[in-house]
C-alpha positions as CSV (number, residue, x, y, z in Angstrom):
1,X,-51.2,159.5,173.5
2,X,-49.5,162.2,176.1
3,X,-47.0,164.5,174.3
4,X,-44.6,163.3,176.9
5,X,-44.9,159.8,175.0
6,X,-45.2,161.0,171.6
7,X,-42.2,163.0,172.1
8,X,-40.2,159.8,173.3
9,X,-41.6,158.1,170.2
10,X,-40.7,160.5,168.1
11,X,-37.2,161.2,169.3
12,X,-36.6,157.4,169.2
13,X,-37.7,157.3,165.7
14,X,-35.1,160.4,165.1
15,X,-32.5,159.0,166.1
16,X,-33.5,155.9,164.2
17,X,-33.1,157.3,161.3
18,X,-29.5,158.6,161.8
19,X,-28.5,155.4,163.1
20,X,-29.6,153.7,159.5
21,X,-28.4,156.8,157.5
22,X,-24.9,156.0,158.6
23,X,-25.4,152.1,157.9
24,X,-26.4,152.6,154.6
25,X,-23.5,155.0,154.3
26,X,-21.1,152.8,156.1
27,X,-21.9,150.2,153.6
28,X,-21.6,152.3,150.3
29,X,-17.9,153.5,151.5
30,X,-15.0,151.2,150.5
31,X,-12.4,151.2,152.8
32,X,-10.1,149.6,150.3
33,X,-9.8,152.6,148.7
34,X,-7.5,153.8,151.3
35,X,-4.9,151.7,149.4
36,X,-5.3,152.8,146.2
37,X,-5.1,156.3,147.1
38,X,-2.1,158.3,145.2
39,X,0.2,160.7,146.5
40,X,-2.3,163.7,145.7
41,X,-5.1,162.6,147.4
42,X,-2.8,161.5,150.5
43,X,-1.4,164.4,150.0
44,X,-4.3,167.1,149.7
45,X,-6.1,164.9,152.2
46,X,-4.2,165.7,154.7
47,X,-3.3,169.2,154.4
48,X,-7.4,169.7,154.0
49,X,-7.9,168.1,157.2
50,X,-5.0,168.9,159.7
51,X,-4.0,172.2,158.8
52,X,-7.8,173.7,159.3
53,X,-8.0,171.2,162.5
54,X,-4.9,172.6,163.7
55,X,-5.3,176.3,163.0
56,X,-8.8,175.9,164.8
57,X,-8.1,174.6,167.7
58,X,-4.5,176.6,168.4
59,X,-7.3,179.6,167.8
60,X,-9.9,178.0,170.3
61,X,-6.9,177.8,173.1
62,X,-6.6,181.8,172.8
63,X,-9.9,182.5,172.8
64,X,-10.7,180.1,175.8
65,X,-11.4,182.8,178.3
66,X,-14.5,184.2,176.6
67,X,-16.0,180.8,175.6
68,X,-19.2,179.4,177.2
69,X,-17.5,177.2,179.9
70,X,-18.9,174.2,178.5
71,X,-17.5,174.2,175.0
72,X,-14.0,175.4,176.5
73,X,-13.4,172.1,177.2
74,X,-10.3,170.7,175.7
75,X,-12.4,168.0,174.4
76,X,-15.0,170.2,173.0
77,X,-12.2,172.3,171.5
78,X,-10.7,169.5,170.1
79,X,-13.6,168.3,168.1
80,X,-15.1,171.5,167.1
81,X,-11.7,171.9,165.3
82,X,-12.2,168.1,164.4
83,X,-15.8,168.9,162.4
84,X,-14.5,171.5,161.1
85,X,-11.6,170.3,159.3
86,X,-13.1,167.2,158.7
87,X,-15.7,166.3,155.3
88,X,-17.5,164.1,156.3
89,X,-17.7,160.8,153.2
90,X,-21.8,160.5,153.9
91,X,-22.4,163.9,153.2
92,X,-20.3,164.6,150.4
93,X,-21.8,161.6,148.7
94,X,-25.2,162.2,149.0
95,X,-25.0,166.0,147.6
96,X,-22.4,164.9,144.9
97,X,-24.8,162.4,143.8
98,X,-27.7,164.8,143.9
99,X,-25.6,167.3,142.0
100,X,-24.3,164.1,139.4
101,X,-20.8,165.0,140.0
102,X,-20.1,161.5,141.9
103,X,-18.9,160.5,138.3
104,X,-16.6,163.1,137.8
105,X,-12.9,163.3,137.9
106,X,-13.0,165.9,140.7
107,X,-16.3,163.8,142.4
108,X,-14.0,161.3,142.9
109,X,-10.9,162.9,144.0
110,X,-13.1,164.7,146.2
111,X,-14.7,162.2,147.9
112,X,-11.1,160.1,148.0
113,X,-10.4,163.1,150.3
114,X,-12.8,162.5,152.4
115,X,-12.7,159.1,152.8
116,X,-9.1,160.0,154.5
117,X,-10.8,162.2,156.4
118,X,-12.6,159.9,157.7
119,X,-10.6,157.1,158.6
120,X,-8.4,160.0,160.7
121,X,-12.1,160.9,162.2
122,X,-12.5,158.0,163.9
123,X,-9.9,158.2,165.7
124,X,-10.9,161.8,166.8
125,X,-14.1,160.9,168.1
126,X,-12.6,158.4,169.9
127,X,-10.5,160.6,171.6
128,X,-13.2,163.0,172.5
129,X,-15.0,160.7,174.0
130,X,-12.1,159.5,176.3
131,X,-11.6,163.0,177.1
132,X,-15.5,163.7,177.8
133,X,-15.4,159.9,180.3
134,X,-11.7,161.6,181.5
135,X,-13.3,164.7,182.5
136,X,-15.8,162.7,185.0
137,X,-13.1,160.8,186.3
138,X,-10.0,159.7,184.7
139,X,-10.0,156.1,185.3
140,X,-12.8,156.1,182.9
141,X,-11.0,157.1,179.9
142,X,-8.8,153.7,180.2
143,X,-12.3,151.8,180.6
144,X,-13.4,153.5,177.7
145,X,-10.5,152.7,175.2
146,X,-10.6,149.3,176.3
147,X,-14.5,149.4,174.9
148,X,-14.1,150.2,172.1
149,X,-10.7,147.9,171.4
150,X,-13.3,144.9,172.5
151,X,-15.8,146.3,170.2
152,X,-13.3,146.8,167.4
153,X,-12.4,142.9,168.2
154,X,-15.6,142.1,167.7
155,X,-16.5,143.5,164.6
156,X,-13.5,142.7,162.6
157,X,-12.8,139.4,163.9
158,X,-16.3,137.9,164.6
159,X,-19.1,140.4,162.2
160,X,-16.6,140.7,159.4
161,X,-16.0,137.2,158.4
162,X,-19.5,136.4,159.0
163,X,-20.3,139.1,156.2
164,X,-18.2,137.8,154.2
165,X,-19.6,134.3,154.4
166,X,-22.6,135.5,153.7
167,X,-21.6,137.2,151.0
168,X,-20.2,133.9,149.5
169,X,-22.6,131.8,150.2
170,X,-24.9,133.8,148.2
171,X,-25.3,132.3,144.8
172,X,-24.7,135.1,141.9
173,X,-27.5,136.8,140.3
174,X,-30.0,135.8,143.9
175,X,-31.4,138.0,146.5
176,X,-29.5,137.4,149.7
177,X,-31.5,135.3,152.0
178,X,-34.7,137.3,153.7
179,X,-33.2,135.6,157.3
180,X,-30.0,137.0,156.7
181,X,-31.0,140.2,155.8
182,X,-33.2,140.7,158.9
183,X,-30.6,139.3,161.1
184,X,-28.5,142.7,159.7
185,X,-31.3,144.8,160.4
186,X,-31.6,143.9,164.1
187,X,-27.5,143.9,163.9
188,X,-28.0,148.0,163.4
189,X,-29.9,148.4,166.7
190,X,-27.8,145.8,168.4
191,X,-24.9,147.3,167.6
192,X,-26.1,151.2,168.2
193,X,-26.9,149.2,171.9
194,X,-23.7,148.1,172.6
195,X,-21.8,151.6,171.5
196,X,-24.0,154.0,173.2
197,X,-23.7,151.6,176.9
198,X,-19.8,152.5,176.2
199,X,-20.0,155.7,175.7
200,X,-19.1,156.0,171.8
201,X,-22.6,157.2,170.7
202,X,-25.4,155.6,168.8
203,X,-24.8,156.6,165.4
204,X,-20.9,155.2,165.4
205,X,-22.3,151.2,166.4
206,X,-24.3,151.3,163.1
207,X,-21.9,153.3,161.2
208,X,-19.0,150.8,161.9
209,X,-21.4,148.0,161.0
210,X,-21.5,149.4,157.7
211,X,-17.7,149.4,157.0
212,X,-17.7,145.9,157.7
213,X,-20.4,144.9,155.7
214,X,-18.9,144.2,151.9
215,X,-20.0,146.3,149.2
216,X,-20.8,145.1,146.3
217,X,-24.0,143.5,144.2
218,X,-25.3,140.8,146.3
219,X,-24.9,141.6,150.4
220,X,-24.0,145.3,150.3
221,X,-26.4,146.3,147.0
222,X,-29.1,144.2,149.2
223,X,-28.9,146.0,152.3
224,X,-28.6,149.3,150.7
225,X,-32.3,148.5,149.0
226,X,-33.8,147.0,151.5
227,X,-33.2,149.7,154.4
228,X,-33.1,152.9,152.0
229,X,-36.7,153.1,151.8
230,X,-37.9,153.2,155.2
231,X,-34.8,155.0,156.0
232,X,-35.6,158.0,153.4
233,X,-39.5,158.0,153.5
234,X,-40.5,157.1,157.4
235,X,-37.2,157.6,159.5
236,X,-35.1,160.7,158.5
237,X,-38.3,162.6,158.5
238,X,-38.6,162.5,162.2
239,X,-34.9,163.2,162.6
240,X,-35.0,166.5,160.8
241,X,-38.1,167.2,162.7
242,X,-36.2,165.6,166.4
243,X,-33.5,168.6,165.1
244,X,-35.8,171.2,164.2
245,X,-37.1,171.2,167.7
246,X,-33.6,171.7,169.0
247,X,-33.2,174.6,166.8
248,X,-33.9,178.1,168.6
249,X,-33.7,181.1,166.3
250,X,-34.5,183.7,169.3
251,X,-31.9,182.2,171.9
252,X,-29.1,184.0,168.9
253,X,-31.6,187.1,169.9
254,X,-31.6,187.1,173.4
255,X,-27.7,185.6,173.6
256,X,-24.9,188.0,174.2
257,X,-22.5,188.9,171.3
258,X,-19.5,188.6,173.6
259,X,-20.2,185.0,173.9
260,X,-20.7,184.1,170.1
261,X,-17.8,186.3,169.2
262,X,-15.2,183.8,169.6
263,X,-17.0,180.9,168.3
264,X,-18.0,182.7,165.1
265,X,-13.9,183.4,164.5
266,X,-13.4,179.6,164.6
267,X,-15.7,178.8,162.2
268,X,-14.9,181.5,159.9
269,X,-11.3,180.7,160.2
270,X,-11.6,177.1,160.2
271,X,-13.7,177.5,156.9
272,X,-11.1,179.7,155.0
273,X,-8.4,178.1,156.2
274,X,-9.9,174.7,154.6
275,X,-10.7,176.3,151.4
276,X,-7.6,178.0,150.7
277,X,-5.1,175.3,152.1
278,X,-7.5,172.5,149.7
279,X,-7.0,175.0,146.6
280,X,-2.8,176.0,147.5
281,X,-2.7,171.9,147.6
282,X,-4.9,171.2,144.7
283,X,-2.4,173.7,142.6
284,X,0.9,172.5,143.7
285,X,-0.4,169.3,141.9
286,X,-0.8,171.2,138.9
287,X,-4.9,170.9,139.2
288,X,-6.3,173.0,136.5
289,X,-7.8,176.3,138.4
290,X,-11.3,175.8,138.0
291,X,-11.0,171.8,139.0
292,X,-8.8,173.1,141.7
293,X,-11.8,175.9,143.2
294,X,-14.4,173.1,142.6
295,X,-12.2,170.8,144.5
296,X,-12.3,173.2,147.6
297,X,-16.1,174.5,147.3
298,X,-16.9,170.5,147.2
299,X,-14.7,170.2,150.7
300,X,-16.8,172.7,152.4
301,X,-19.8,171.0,152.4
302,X,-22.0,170.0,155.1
303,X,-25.1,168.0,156.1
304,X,-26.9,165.4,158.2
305,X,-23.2,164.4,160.4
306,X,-23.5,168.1,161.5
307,X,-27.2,168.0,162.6
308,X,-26.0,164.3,164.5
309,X,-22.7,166.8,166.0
310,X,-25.7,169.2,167.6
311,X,-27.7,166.7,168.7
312,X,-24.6,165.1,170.1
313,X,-23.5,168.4,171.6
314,X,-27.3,169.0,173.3
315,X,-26.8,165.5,175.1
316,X,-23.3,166.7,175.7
317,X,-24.6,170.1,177.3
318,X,-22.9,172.1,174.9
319,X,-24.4,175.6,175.4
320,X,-27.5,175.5,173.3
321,X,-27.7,178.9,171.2
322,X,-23.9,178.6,170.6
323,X,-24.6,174.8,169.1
324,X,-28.1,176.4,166.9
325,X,-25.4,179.3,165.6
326,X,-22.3,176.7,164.6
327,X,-24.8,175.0,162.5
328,X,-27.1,177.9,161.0
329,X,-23.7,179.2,159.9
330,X,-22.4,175.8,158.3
331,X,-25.8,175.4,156.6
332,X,-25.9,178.9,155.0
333,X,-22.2,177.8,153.9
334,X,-23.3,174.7,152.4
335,X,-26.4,176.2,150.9
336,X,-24.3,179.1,149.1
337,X,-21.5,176.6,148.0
338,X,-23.8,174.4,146.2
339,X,-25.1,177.2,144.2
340,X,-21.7,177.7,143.2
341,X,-20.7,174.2,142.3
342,X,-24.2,174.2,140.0
């Protein structure tokens, strides 16, 4: 095989791998949850997400001048703040659970929180990505909003109910039907088709075909076993290796200082500014102190939605040394917080 072609492969396989690391995902979340939330996770939520998101990007506008031209975008201001203010439910879950603290009281208040976070997300990313069609020409942001009302149509008012049926139509206590469960699969890539022609990226088709699928022991549990497998032993492989080759260590050597300067004040900012403002909120809901520091640690978090973000930024042009520094920084973050929740 010529490495042009095993490169293809094994980029396709990558990518892949996110694409059924956000089903999976997609499924295990519970949007119902949303409505059950109390006035403290509403509450600290919020103030986790939109006053780091906020501060960020007010910061980013100042420091405009000496960005790289690419990321001083308004668009790729506004979700840089957006990443950074945001947890990410995926993420938190899958460390939490490796951690056993998805059980806890401040496991699930945390990852409440998040699931807020989330739901404002989606919007976000929607509205990068009408900024990133506006930027080309603006008649393509309208196109674009229309795409993905037509593709929010179709999930909730056609994919939804069929789910559901599905779901019902599977006796208790039986394995959902093999045809059905294949038909889900294909769904994934279907779906990931249909967003990425739009514009919305490839990981979000599969991700929203996860929120639609029902959770639970027959459809949801199914798909969850049957895809986590190949996901976790064959796929995700190749996307850490698709990301490792994006990663270059010696560009942060041969890049000027000037250039990373402001970048590395918007992460350090955003990152303080999120654990403080989590902790001030966490106490003015009388939060005992240490539940309260675990609370914020926990929101600091990050993982595989990041190393999607840099992959998203490289297609996006997104200077690359300044992408490989945003997410060597969150990692050693991440890496050091964990050490502390333990």
């Amino acid at each position: 095989m010529k490495p042009e072609a095993a490169q293809f492969l094994m980029n396709n396989l990558g990518v892949m791998g996110f694409m059924f690391f956000m089903f999976v995902y997609g499924v295990k979340m519970d949007p119902s949850l949303l409505k059950k939330s109390g006035k403290m996770h509403v509450s600290v939520g919020l103030a986790s997400i939109i006053v780091p998101t906020a501060i960020v990007f007010v910061l980013a506008l100042c420091l405009r001048k000496y960005m790289d031209k690419d990321l001083a975008t308004i668009s790729s201001m506004g979700i840089l703040a957006g990443y950074i203010g945001t947890t990410a439910f995926p993420v938190l879950f899958c460390i939490l659970k490796e951690l056993n603290l998805v059980n806890s009281d401040v496991g699930r208040l945390a990852l409440s929180t998040a699931l807020i976070g989330d739901a404002l997300g989606i919007f976000g990313v929607l509205a990068f990505e009408a900024g990133k069609q506006g930027e080309i020409k603006s008649e393509n942001s309208l196109w674009f909003m229309i795409s993905a009302v037509a593709v929010g149509i179709l999930l909730f008012c056609c994919i939804r109910p069929t789910m559901m049926w599905i779901s019902k139509k599977t006796p208790e206590g039986q394995e959902v039907d093999q045809s059905f469960v294949t038909a889900i699969i294909l769904g994934v890539f279907v779906m990931a088709f249909i967003t990425d022609m739009f514009g919305i990226t490839i990981v979000n088709g599969s991700f929203w075909l996860g929120l639609v699928t029902p959770d639970g022991p027959r459809l949801g549990a199914t798909m969850v076993q049957k895809t986590k497998t190949i996901m976790n032993e064959f796929l995700m492989p190749f996307s850490f290796i698709m990301v490792g080759q994006y990663f270059d260590f010696f560009a942060l050597r041969a890049s000027d200082w000037k250039t990373l300067q402001p970048l590395f004040l918007l992460i350090l900012t955003g990152y303080s500014t999120k654990f403080f403002i989590t902790w001030l909120a966490a106490m003015y809901w009388r939060m005992p102190f240490r539940d309260g520091l675990t609370l914020s640690l926990m929101m600091s978090l990050r993982g595989q939605c990041e190393l999607i973000m840099l992959v998203h930024f490289m297609d996006k042009r997104v200077s690359k040394f300044q992408s490989n520094f945003y997410i060597e920084f969150s990692s050693i973050i991440t890496f050091s917080t964990q050490k502390l929740i333990k």
